[in-house]
C-alpha positions as CSV (number, residue, x, y, z in Angstrom):
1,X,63.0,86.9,99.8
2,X,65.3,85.0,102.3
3,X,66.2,85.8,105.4
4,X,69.7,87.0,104.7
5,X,68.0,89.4,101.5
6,X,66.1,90.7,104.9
7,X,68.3,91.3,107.0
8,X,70.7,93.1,104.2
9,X,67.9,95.3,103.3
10,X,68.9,99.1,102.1
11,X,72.9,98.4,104.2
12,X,75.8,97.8,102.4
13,X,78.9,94.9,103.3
14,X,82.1,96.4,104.7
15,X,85.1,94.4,103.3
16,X,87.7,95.0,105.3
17,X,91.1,94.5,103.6
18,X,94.3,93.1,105.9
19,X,96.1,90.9,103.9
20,X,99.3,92.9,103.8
21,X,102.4,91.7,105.4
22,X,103.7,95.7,106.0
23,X,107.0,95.5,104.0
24,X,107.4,99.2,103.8
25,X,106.3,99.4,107.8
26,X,109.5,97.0,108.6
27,X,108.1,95.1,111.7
28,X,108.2,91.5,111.7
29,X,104.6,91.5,112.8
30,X,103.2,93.6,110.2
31,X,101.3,96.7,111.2
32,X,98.0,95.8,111.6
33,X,98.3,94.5,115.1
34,X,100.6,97.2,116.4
35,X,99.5,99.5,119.5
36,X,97.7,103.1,118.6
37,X,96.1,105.1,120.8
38,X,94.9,102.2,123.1
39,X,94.0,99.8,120.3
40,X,95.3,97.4,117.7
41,X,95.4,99.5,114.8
42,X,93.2,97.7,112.4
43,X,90.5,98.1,115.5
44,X,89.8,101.3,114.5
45,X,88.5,100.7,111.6
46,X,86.4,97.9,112.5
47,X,85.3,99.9,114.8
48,X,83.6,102.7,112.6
49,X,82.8,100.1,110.2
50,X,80.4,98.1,112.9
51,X,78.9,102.0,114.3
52,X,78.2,103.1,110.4
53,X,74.8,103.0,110.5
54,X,74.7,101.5,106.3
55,X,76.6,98.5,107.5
56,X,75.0,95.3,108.2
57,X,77.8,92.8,107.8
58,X,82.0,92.9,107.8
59,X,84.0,90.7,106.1
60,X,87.7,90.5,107.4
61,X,90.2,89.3,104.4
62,X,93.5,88.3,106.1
63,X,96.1,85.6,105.5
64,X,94.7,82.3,107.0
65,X,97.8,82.1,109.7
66,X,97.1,85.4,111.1
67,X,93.2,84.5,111.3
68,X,93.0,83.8,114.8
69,X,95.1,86.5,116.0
70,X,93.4,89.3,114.6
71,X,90.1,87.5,116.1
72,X,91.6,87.5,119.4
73,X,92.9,90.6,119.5
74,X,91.4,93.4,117.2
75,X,87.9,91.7,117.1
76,X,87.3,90.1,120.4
77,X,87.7,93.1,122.7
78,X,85.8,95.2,120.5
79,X,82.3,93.0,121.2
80,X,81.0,93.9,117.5
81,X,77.4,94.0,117.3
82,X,77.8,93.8,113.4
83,X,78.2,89.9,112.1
84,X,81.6,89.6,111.0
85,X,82.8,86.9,108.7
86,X,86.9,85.9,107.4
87,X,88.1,85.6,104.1
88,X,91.5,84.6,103.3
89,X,93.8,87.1,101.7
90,X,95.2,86.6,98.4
91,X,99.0,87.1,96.8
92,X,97.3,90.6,95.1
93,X,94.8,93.0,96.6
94,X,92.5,92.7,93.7
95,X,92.9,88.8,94.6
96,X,91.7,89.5,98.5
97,X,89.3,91.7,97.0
98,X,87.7,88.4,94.9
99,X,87.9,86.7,98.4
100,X,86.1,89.4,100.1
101,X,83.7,89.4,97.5
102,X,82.8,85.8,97.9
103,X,82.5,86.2,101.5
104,X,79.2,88.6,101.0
105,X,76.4,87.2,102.5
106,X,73.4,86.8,100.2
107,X,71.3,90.1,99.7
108,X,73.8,93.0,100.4
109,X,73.7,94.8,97.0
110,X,76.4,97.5,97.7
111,X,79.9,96.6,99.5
112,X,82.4,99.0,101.0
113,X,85.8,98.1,100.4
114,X,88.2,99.4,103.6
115,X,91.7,99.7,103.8
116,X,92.2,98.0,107.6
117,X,95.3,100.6,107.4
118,X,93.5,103.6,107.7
119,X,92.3,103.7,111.1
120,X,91.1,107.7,111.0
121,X,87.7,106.6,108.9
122,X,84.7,107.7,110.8
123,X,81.1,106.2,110.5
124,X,79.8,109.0,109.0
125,X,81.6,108.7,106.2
126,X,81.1,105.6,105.6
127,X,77.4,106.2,105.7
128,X,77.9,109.1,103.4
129,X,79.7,107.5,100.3
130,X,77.3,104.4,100.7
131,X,74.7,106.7,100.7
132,X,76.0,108.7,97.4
133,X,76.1,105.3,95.6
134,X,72.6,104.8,96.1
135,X,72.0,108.6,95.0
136,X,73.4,108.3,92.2
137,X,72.0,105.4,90.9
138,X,72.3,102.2,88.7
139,X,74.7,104.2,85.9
140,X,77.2,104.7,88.3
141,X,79.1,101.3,89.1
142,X,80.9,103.2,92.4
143,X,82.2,106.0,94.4
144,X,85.6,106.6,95.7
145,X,86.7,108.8,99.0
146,X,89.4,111.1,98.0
147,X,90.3,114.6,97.2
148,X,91.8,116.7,94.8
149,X,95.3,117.0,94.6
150,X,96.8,119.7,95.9
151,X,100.7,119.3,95.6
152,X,102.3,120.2,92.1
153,X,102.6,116.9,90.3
154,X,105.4,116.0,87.9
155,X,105.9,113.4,85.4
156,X,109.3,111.9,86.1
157,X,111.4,109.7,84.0
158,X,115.0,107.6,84.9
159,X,117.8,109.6,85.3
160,X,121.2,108.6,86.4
161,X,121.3,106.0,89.1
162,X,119.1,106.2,92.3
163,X,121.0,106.2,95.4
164,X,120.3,103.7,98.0
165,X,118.5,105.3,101.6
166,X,120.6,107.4,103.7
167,X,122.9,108.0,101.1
168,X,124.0,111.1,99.3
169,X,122.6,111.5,96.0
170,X,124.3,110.2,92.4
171,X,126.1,112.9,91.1
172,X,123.4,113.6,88.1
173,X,120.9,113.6,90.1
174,X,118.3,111.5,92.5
175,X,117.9,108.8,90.0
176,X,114.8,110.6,88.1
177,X,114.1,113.6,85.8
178,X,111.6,115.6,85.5
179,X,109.4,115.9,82.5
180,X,106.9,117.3,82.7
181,X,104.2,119.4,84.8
182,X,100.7,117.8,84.7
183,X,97.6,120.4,85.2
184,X,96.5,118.8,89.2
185,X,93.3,120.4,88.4
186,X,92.6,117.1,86.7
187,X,94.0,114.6,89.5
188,X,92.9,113.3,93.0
189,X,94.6,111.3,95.1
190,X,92.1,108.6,96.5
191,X,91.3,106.6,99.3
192,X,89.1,104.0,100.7
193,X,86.3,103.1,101.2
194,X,85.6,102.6,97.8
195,X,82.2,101.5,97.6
196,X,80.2,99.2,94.7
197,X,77.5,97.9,93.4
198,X,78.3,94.4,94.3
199,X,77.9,93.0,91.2
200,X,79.7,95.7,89.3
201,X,82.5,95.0,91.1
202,X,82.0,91.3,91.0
203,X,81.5,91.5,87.1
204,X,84.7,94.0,87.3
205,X,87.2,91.6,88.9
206,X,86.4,89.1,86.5
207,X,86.8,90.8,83.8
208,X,90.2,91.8,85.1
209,X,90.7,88.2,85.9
210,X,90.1,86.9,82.4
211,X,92.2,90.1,80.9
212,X,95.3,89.3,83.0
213,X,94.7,93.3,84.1
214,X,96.6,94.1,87.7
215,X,95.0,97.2,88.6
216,X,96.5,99.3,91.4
217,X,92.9,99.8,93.5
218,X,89.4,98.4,93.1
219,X,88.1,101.4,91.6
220,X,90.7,100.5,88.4
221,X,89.6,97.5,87.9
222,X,86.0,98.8,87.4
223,X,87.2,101.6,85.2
224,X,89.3,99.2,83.2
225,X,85.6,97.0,83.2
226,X,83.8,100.2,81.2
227,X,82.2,101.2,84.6
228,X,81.6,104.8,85.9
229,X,83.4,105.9,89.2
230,X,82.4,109.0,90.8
231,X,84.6,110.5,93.1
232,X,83.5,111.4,96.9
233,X,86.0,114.7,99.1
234,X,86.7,113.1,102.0
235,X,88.4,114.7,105.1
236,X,92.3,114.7,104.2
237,X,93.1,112.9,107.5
238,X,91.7,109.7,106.3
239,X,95.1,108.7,106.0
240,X,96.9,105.2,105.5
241,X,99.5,103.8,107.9
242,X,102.5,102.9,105.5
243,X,105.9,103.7,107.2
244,X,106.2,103.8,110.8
245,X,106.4,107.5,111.0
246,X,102.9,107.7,110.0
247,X,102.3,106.3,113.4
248,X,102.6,108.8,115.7
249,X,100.8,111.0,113.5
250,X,97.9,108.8,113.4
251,X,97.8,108.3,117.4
252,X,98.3,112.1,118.0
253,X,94.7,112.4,115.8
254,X,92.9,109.4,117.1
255,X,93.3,110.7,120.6
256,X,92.6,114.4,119.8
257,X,88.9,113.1,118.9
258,X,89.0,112.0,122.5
């Protein structure tokens, strides 16, 4: 066994995802550097990531120009006792993801893939869903944080022509249709971390790869593999920083936890 398979022992690799450039956010910046609640916003989640007790290494996957930025100021004042290496972000997640994937030191059999965008994760549950994975054994390629929907879902279709933002509505309508009212009793609405057998996942994005399949989260491209996905409730506040009026939301939790 080498010393890395020793160190990696029973703990899991966090793959921290921040290669997005924040389109829908609209800062110049992006929105993983912005101020919230004291720190850069993608601190947070390094943060619980390095205190989770299942984590023995973090891999950051970020474009290669913002690399020494995010070093300097999300990593650096946080004094990480967790090794941390840098993978360079690809033009799709699932590409980043491959990155991430090839950044995992030698010996971690399970990763935890983290949206660096949802700074309300805690360590404890990332130490729970790594811990389900292992529960549940080797017929279960991963486990998901999510919940089950709760809002009425419809199935929509084009209607008319969509109105630009901050304008009235088109005459017929807002652009879509609805048709059709899907039971939510059979629909979450998910989250990260989604965690993996390493290989599964490795084996999944491959397969994707070779397929030419763009799948919208990790966990599709392991589903679309053949694998098994179990889902894990997670608290609903685990939310992701999209639009800057999730901001203030975000901060007003953060610093209610004190």
């Amino acid at each position: 066994m080498s010393a890395g398979t020793c160190a990696a022992a029973g703990r899991a690799c966090a793959i921290i995802v921040a290669g997005g450039v924040g389109k829908r956010f609209g800062n110049p910046g992006g929105k993983l550097l912005v101020p919230c609640a004291g720190r850069p916003l993608m601190s947070w989640a390094l943060a619980a990531c390095d205190a989770a007790a299942s984590i023995g290494h973090l891999v950051v996957v970020c474009r290669r120009d913002a690399r020494d930025e995010i070093d300097a100021r999300a990593l650096a004042p946080l004094a990480l006792t967790t090794p941390v290496t840098f993978a360079d972000a690809g033009a799709e997640r699932q590409d980043s993801t491959i990155a991430g994937l090839a950044a995992v030191p030698e010996g971690f059999d399970v990763v935890a893939v983290h949206d660096a965008a949802r700074p309300l994760i805690e360590p404890a549950l990332v130490d729970a869903s790594v811990a389900a994975l292992r529960e549940a054994g080797d017929g279960v390629s991963g486990v998901v944080c999510g919940q089950p929907a709760i809002d009425t879902l419809k199935v929509v279709e084009p209607y008319g022509v969509r109105p630009a933002l901050g304008q009235a509505p088109a005459a017929k309508g807002d652009g879509v249709r609805f048709a059709g009212t899907p039971d939510r009793a059979r629909y979450w609405t998910v989250q990260t971390p989604q965690v993996f057998w390493t290989e599964a996942l490795r084996r999944a994005c491959a397969a994707a790869r070779a397929d030419g399949y763009l799948g919208t989260d990790d966990a599709s491209l392991v589903e679309h593999a053949g694998g098994t996905v179990l889902g894990f409730e997670a608290p609903r506040t685990n939310i992701k920083v999209t639009v800057p009026e999730d901001l203030p939301l975000v901060e007003a939790l953060l610093r209610a936890r004190g």
